[in-house]
C-alpha positions as CSV (number, residue, x, y, z in Angstrom):
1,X,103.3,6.8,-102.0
2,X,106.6,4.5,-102.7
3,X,107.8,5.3,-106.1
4,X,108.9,1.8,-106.1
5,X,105.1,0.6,-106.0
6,X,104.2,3.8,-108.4
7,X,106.4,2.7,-111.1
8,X,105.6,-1.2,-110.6
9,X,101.5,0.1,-111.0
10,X,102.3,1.8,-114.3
11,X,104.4,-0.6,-115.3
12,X,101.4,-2.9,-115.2
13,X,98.9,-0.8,-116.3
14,X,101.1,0.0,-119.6
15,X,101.2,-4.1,-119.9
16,X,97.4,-4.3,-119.6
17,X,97.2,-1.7,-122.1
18,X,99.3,-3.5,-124.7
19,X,97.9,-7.0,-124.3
20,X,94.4,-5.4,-125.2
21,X,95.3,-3.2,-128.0
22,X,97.2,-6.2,-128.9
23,X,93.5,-8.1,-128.5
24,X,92.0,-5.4,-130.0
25,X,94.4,-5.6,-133.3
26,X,93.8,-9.4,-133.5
27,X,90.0,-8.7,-133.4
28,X,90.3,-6.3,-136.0
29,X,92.4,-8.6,-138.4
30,X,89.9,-11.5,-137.3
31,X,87.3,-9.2,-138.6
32,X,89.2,-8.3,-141.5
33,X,89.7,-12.0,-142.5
34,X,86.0,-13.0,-142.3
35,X,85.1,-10.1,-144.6
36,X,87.9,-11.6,-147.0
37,X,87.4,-14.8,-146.9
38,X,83.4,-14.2,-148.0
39,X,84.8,-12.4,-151.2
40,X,87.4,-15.4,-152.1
41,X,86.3,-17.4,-155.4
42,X,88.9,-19.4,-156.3
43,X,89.1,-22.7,-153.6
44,X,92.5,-22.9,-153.1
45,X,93.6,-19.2,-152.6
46,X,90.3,-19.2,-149.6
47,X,92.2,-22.2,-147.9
48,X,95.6,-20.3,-148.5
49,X,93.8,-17.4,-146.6
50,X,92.5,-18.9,-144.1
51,X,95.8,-21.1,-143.0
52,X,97.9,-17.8,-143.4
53,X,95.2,-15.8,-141.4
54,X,95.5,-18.6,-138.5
55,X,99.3,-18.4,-138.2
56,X,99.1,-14.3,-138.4
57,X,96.6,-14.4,-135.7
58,X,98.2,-16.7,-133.3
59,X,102.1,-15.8,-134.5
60,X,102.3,-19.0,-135.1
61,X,105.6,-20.8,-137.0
62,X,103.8,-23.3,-139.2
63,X,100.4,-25.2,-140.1
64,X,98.4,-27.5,-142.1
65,X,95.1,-27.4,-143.3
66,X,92.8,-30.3,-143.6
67,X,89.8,-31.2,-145.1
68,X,87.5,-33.8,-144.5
69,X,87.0,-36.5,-147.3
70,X,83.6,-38.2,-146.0
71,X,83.5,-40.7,-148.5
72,X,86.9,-42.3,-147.3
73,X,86.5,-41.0,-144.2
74,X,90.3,-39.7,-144.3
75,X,91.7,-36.1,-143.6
76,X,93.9,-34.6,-146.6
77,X,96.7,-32.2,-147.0
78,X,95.4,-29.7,-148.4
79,X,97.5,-27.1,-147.3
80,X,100.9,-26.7,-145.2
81,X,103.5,-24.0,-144.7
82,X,106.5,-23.3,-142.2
83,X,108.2,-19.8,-142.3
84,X,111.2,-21.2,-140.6
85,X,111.9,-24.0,-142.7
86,X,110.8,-22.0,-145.6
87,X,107.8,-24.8,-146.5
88,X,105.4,-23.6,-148.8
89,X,103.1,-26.8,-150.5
90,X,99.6,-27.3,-151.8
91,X,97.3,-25.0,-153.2
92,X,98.3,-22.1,-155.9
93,X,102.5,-22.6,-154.3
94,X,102.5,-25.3,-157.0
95,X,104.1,-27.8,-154.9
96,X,102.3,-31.4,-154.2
97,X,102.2,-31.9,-150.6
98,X,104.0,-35.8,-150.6
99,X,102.0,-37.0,-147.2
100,X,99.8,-39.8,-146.7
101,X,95.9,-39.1,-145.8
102,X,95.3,-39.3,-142.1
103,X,92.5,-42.1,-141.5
104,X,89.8,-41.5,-139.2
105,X,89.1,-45.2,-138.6
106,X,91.9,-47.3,-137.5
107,X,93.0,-51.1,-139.4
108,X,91.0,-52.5,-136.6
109,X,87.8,-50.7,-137.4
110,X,87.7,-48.3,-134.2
111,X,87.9,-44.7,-134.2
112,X,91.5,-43.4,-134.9
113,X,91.8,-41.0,-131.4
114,X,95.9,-41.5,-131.5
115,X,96.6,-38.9,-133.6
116,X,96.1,-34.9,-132.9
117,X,93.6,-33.8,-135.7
118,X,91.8,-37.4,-136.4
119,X,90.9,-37.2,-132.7
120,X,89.6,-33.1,-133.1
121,X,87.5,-33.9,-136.1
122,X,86.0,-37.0,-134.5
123,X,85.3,-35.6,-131.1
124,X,85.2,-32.0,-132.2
125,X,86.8,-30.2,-129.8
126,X,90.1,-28.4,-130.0
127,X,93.1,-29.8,-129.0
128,X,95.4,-28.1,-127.4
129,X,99.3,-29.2,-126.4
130,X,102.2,-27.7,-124.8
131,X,105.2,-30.3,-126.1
132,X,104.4,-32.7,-128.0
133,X,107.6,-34.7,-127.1
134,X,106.4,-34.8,-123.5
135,X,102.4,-35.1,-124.5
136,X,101.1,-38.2,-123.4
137,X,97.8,-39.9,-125.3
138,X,98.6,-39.1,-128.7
139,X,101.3,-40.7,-131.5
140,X,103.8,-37.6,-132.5
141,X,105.8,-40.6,-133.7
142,X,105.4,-38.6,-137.6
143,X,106.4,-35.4,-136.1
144,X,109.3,-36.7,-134.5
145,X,110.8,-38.7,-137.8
146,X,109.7,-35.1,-139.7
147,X,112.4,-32.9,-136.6
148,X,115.1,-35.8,-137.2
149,X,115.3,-35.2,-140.8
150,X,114.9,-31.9,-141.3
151,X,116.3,-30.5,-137.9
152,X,113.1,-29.0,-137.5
153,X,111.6,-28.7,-133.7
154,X,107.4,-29.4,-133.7
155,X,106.9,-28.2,-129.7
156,X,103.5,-26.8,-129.2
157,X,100.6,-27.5,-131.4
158,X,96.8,-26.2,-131.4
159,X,94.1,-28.4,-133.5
160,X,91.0,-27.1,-133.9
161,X,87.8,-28.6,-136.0
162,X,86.0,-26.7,-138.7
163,X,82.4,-27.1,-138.4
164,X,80.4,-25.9,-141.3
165,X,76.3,-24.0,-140.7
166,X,75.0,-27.6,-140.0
167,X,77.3,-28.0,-137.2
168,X,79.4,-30.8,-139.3
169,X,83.2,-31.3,-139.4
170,X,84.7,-30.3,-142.7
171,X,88.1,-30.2,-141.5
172,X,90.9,-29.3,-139.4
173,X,92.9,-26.6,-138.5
174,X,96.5,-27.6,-137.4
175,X,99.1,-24.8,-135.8
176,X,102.6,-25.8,-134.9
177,X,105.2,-23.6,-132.7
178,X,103.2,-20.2,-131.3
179,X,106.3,-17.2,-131.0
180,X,106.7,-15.2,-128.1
181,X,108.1,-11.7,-129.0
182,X,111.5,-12.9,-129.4
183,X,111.0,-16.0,-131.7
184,X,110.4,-18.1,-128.9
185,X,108.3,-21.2,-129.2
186,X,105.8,-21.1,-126.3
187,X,102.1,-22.9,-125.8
188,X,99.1,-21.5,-127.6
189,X,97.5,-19.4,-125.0
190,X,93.5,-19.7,-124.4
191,X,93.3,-16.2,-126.1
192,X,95.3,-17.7,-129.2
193,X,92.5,-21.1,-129.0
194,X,89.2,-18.7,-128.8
195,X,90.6,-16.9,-131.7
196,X,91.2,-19.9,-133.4
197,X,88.4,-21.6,-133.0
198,X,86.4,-18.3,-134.5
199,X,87.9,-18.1,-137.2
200,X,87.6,-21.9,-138.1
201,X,84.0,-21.5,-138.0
202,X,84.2,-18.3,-140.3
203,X,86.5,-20.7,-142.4
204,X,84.6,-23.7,-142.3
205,X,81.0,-21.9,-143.1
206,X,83.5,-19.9,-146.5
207,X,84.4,-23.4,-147.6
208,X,81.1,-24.4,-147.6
209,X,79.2,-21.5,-149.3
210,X,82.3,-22.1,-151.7
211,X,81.8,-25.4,-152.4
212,X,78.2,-24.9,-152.5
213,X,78.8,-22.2,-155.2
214,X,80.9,-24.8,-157.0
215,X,78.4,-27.5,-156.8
216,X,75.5,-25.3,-158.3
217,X,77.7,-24.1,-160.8
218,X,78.7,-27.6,-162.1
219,X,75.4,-28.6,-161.8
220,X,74.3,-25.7,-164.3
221,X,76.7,-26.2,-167.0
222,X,75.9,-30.1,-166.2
223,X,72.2,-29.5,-167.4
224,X,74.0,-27.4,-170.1
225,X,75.6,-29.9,-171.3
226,X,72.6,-32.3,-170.9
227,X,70.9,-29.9,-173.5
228,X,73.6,-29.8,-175.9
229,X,73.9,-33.7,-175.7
230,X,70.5,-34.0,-176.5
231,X,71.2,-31.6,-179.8
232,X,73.7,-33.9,-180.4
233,X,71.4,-37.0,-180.1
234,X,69.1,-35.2,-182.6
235,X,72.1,-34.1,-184.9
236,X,75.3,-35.1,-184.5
237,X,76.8,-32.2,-186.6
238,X,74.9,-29.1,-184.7
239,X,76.3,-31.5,-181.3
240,X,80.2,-30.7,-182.6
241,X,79.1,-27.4,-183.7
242,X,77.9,-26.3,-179.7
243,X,81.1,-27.7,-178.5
244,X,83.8,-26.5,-180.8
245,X,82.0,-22.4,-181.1
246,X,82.7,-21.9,-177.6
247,X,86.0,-23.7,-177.4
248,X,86.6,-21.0,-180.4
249,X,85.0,-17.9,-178.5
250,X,87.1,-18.2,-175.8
251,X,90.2,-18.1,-177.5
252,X,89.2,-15.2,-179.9
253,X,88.0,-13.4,-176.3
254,X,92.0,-14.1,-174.9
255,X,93.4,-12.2,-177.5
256,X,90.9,-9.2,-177.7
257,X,91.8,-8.8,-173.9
258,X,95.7,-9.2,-174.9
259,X,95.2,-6.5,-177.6
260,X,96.3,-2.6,-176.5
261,X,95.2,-1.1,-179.8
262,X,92.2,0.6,-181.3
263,X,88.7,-0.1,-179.6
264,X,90.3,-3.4,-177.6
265,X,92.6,-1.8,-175.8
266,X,90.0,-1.4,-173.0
267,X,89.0,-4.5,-172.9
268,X,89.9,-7.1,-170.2
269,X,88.7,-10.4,-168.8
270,X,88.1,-11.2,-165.2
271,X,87.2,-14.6,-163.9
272,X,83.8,-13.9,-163.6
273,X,83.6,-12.3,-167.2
274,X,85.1,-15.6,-168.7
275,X,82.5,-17.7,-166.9
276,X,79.6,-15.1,-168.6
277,X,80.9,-15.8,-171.7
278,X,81.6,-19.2,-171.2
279,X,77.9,-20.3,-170.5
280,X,76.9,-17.9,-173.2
281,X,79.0,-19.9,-175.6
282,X,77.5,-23.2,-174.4
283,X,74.3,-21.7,-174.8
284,X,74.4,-20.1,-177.9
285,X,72.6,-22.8,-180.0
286,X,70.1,-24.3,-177.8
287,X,67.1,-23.0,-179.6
288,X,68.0,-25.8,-181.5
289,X,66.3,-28.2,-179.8
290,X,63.1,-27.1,-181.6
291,X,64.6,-27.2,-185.1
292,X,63.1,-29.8,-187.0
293,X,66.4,-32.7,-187.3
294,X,65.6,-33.3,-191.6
295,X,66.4,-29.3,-191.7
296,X,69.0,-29.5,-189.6
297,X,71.4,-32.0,-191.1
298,X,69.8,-31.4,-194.7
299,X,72.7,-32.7,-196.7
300,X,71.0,-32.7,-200.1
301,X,68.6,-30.0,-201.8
302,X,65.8,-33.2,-202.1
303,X,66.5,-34.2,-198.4
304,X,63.8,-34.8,-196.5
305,X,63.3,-38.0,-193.8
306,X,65.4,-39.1,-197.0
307,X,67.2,-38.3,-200.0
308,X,64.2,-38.1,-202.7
309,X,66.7,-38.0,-206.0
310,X,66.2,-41.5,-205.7
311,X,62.5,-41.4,-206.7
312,X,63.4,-39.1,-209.6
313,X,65.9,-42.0,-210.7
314,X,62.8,-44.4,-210.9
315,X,61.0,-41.7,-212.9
316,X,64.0,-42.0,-215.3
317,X,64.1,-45.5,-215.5
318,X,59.9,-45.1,-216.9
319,X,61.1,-42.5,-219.2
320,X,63.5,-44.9,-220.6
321,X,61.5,-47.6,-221.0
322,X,58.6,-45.7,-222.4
323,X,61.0,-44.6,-225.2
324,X,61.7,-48.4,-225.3
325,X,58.2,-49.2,-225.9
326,X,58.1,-46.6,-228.2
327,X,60.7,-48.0,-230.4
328,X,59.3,-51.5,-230.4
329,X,56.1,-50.0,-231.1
330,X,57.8,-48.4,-234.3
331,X,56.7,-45.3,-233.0
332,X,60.6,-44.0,-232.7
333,X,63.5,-44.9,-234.7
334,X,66.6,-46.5,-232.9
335,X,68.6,-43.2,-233.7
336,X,66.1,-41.5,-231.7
337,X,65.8,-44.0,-229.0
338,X,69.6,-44.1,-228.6
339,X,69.1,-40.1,-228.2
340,X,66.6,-40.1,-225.5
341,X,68.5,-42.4,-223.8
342,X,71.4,-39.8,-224.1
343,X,69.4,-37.6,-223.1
344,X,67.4,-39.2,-220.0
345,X,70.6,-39.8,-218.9
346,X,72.9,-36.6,-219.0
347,X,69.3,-35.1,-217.4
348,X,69.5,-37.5,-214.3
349,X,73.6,-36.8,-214.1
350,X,72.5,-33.2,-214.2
351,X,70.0,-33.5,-211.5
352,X,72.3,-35.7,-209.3
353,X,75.1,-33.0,-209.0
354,X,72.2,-30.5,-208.8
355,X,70.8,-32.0,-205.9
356,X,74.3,-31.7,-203.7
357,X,74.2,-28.2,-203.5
358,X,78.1,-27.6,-203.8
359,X,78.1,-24.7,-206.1
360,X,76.2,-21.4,-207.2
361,X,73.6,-22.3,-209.7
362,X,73.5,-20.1,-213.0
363,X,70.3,-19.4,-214.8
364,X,70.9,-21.2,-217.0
365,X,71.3,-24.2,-214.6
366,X,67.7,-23.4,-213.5
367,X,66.3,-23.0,-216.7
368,X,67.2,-26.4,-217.7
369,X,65.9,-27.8,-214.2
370,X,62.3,-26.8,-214.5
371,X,62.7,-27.7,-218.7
372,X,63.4,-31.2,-217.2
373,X,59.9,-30.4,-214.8
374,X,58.2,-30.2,-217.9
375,X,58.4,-33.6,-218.9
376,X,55.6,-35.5,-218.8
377,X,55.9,-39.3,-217.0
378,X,52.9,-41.6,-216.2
379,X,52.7,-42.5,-212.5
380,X,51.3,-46.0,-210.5
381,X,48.0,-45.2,-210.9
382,X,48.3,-44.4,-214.8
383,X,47.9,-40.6,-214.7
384,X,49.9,-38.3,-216.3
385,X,52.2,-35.6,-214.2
386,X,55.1,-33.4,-214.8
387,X,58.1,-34.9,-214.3
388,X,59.2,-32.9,-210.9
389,X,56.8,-31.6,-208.5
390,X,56.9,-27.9,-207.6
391,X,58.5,-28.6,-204.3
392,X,60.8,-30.7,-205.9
393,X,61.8,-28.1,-208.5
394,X,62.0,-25.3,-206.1
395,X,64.8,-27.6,-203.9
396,X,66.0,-28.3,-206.9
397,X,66.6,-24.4,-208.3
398,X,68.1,-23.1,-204.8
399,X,71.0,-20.9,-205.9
400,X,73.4,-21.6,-202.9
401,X,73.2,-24.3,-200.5
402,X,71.0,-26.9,-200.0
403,X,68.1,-24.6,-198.2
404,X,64.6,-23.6,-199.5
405,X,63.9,-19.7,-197.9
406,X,61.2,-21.5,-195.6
407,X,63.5,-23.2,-194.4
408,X,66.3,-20.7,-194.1
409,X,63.7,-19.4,-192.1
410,X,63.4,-22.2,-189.9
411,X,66.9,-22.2,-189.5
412,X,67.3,-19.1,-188.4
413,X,64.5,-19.4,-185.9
414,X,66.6,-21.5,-183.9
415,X,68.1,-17.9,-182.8
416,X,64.7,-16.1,-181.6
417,X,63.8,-19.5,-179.7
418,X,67.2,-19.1,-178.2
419,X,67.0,-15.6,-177.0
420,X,63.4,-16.4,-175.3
421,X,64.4,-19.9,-173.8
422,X,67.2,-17.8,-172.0
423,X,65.7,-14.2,-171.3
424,X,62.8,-16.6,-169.4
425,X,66.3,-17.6,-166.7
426,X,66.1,-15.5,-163.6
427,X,70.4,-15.1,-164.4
428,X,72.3,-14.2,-161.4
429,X,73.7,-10.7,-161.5
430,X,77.2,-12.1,-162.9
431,X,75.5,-14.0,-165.5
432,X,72.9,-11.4,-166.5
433,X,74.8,-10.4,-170.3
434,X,74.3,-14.7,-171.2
435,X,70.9,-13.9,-172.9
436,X,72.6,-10.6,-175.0
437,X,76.3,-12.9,-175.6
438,X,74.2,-15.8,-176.9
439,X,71.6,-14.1,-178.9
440,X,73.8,-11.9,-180.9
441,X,75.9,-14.2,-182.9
442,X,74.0,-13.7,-186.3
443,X,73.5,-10.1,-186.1
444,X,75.8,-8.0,-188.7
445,X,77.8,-4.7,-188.0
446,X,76.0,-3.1,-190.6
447,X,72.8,-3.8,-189.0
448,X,71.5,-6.4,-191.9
449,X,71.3,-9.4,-189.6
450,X,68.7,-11.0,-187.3
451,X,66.8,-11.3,-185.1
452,X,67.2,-7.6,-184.5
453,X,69.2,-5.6,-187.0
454,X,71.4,-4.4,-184.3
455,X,74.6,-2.5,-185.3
456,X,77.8,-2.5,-184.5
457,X,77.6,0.2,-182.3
458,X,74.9,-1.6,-180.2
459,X,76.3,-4.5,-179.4
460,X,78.7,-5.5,-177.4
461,X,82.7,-6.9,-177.5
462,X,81.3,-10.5,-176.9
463,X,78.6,-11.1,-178.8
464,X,80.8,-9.4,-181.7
465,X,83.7,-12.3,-181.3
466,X,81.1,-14.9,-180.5
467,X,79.6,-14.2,-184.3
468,X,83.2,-14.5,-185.8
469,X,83.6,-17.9,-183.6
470,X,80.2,-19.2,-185.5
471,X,80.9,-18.2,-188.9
472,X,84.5,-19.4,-188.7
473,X,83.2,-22.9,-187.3
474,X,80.5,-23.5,-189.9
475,X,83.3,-22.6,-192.5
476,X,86.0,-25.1,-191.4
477,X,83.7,-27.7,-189.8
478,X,84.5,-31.2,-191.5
479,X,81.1,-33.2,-189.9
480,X,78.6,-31.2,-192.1
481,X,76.4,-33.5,-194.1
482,X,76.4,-31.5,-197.2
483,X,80.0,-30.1,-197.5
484,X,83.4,-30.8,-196.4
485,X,85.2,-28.3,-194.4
486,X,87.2,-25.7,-195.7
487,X,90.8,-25.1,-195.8
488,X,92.5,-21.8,-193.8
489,X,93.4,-20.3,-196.5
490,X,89.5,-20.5,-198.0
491,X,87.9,-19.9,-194.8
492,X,89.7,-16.9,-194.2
493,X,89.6,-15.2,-197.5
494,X,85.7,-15.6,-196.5
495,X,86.1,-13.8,-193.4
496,X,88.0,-11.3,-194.9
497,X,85.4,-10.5,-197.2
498,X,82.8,-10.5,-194.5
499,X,84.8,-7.7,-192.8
500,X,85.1,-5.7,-195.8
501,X,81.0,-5.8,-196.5
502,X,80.3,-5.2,-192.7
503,X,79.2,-8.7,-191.8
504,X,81.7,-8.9,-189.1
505,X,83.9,-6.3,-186.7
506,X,86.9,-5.5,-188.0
507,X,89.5,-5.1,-184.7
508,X,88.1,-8.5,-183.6
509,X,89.1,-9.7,-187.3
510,X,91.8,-8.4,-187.3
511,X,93.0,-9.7,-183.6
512,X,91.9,-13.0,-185.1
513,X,94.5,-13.3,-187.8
514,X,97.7,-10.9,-185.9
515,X,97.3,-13.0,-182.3
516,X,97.2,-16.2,-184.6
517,X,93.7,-17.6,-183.3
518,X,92.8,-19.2,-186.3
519,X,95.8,-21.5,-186.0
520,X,95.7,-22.1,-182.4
521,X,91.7,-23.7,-183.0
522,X,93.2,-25.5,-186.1
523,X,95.3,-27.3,-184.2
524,X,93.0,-28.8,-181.8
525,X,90.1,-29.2,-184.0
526,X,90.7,-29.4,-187.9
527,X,92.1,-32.0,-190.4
528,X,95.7,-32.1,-191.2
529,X,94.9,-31.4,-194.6
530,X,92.5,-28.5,-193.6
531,X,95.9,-26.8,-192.2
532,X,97.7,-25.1,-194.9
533,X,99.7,-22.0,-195.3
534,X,98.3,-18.6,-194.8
535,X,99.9,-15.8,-196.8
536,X,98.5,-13.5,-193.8
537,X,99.5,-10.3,-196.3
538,X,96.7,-11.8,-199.1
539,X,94.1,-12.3,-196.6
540,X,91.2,-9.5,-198.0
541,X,90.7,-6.4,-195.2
542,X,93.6,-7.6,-192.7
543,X,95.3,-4.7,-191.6
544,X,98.2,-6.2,-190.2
């Protein structure tokens, strides 16, 4: 056999061999890419992928991703990169891409076929072009004033349409300038267009189930949001309360994951983890919605549908005038009248600052309040009572607060409804820790809390800094009806001490106060005058 023709056959047989393993490799990353691309959360980084996937693919020079906006009925920028020019805008590149939309329907109402990609999303098909300063049919009239000014050379171009699962166009896939081996520019060849045109419809069905993902999820914390707004309708001050706790949650749970010391040190956020905790923050309240509102926003110890000191004022004014008749009647001296009337009226002072609920009562405070029970009045229909009922003098002797212990128990039912309201979800895998976030926030590290008594040990990071977050909010909240809110300095001489007698973990406490958490929320969310200075070194149990 000629050796000529021997060396010519191997020749070409070696060639066949590299253009498929070259195939074969571009298969392989194609395959490679679709199994990314499912994975990809964030928007932005998936279109990054799949424009930088469709130049490796292809060797192409540069590109431009575009996505359909329906509503408009307009192609944006969404992405666009060119190695040679060293272009790098839209996306996470943090550059603004400076380009007009591309409309789909022309000034005179008819379909806009004159330029490359409008005419592949409206007809669908894939567009395929050699030179684009010989190409006839389409207006590269852009391109060409984009190559004068930069000194930039847009030759071949390949536009292919991304049809999502329904078949629709979302979008277009743009490729400028395919390299030959040499850094040639040469057409796209019809192995470089199949490939494409796969891997738009892997793209285009990944931007979907993204933006299907997305949807869902805004329409969740939407219907979140719809719950918590109808708190707020019911009680304006437990409506700030479910938006400022997790505001506060989230920035206690950046610092733990900052933290390399002690128990924290292990601890670090993902994206998904944030999201978890997020929703479990939203949700931490919405038991709520059960909780009778005159509990709720009880702002005086006689609150009820209203503020019933008022009827123990009348009951004064008939005291008074019975001591009046009294005296007319000769029946008490004007010395003594002038006493009672003293008296009568330190008693309803007494009462009034009883009622708000600011400060500890002694017992001697209480003693005095069911003395002043004793007293005997006559009502409308002439009969004698005692001068407070016994619901009004056990509101009325409540050491703390403005709360009987039924209703403290109401209160703190909200919590239990909350746990069963969300362990009734069917939660997604990544969202299956929302009921244990959300229902943990008023159990103690020493175990003395509720629902469940759990300790320390058996709870987790999360619902440990969500607690903190709702103990620190009540304390510096400035909307409750029946106390204003607390300085720094106060609330977190409170917190201190709630470390040091277990109420609250200590690392997260102390990650509170060292990464400076407290202020960061007090900036956004309290009073100037709530914003004082903290001696950091006199705050009880900080270990600095």
């Amino acid at each position: 056999m000629d050796t000529t023709k021997v060396k010519a056959y191997m020749a070409q047989e070696q060639a066949q061999r590299t253009m498929l393993e070259s195939l074969l490799n571009r298969l392989n990353d194609l395959n490679a890419i679709g199994a990314s691309l499912s994975s990809e959360r964030n928007i932005d980084k998936l279109l990054e992928s799949i424009l930088s996937a469709a130049m490796k693919i292809t060797n192409a020079d540069a590109g431009t991703l575009y996505l359909l906006d329906a509503e408009n009925q307009t192609l944006t920028f969404e992405i666009l990169r060119n190695r040679s020019l060293g272009i790098s805008m839209g996306g996470t590149s943090g550059e603004s891409i400076p380009f007009y939309p591309i409309h789909m329907i022309g000034k005179d109402g008819a379909p806009n076929h004159a330029m490359v990609v409008s005419h592949a999303a409206l007809s669908g098909e894939t567009v395929n072009i050699p030179d684009a300063y010989i190409a006839e049919g389409f207006d590269f009239s852009g391109t060409k004033h984009f190559d004068a000014k930069t000194g930039y050379r847009s030759r071949s171009f390949l536009a292919v349409p991304m049809r999502d699962h329904e078949h629709e166009v979302i979008g277009v896939l743009q490729l400028i300038n395919a390299l030959d081996d040499k850094g040639g520019v040469q057409q796209f060849s019809l192995d470089d267009q199949k490939l494409l045109e796969s891997l738009a419809s892997q793209a285009a069905i990944a931007i979907s189930n993204r933006r299907l993902i997305l949807q869902m999820e805004e329409l969740f914390e939407s219907f979140i949001k719809l719950i918590n707004t109808a708190i707020d309708d019911k009680s304006p001050y437990t409506g700030g309360h479910c938006a400022r706790v997790p505001a506060l949650t989230m920035m206690l749970a950046e610092a733990a994951s900052r933290s390399d010391r002690g128990g924290l040190k292990e601890f670090k956020l993902t994206d998904q983890d944030r999201y978890e905790l997020k929703m479990a923050g939203l949700l931490h309240d919405c038991g709520k919605i059960t909780t009778p509102v005159h509990v709720v926003d009880k702002a005086t110890k006689l609150h009820t549908l209203f503020d019933r000191i008022q009827l123990i004022d009348t009951r004064f004014e008939v005291l008074k005038r019975d001591a009046e008749i009294a005296m007319l009647r000769g029946e008490l001296g004007k010395e003594g009248y002038q006493a009672r009337l003293n008296q009568l009226e330190d008693d309803r002072a007494f009462l009034r600052r009883t009622n708000i609920g600011g400060e500890k009562m002694s017992d001697a405070d209480i003693e005095r309040v069911r003395a002043i029970a004793s007293y005997r009045w006559r009502d409308v229909d002439g009969t004698m009572r005692d001068f407070l009922s016994a619901d009004e003098t056990e509101n009325l002797t409540i050491r703390a607060g403005t709360l009987t212990a039924e209703e403290r128990e109401i209160i703190n039912h909200h919590i239990v409804v909350t746990i069963k309201m969300l362990e009734s979800l069917p939660w997604p895998k990544h969202l299956k820790r929302v009921p244990e976030y959300a229902g943990g926030h008023h159990e103690r590290m020493d175990g003395k809390g509720y629902p469940k008594g759990l300790t320390r040990e058996q709870m987790s990071i999360q619902a440990r800094l969500m607690g903190i977050a709702d103990i620190f909010e009540a304390l510096t909240a400035k909307d409750r009806p029946y106390k204003p809110g607390k300085t720094l300095t106060e609330s977190l001489n409170i917190l201190g001490n709630f470390k040091i007698n277990g109420h609250i973990d200590p690392e997260l406490f102390d990650a509170f106060i060292r990464e400076k958490v407290y202020l960061e929320y007090a900036r956004q969310f309290l009073a100037p005058e709530q914003i004082d200075v903290v001696d950091e070194a006199r705050i009880p149990g900080y270990q600095a």
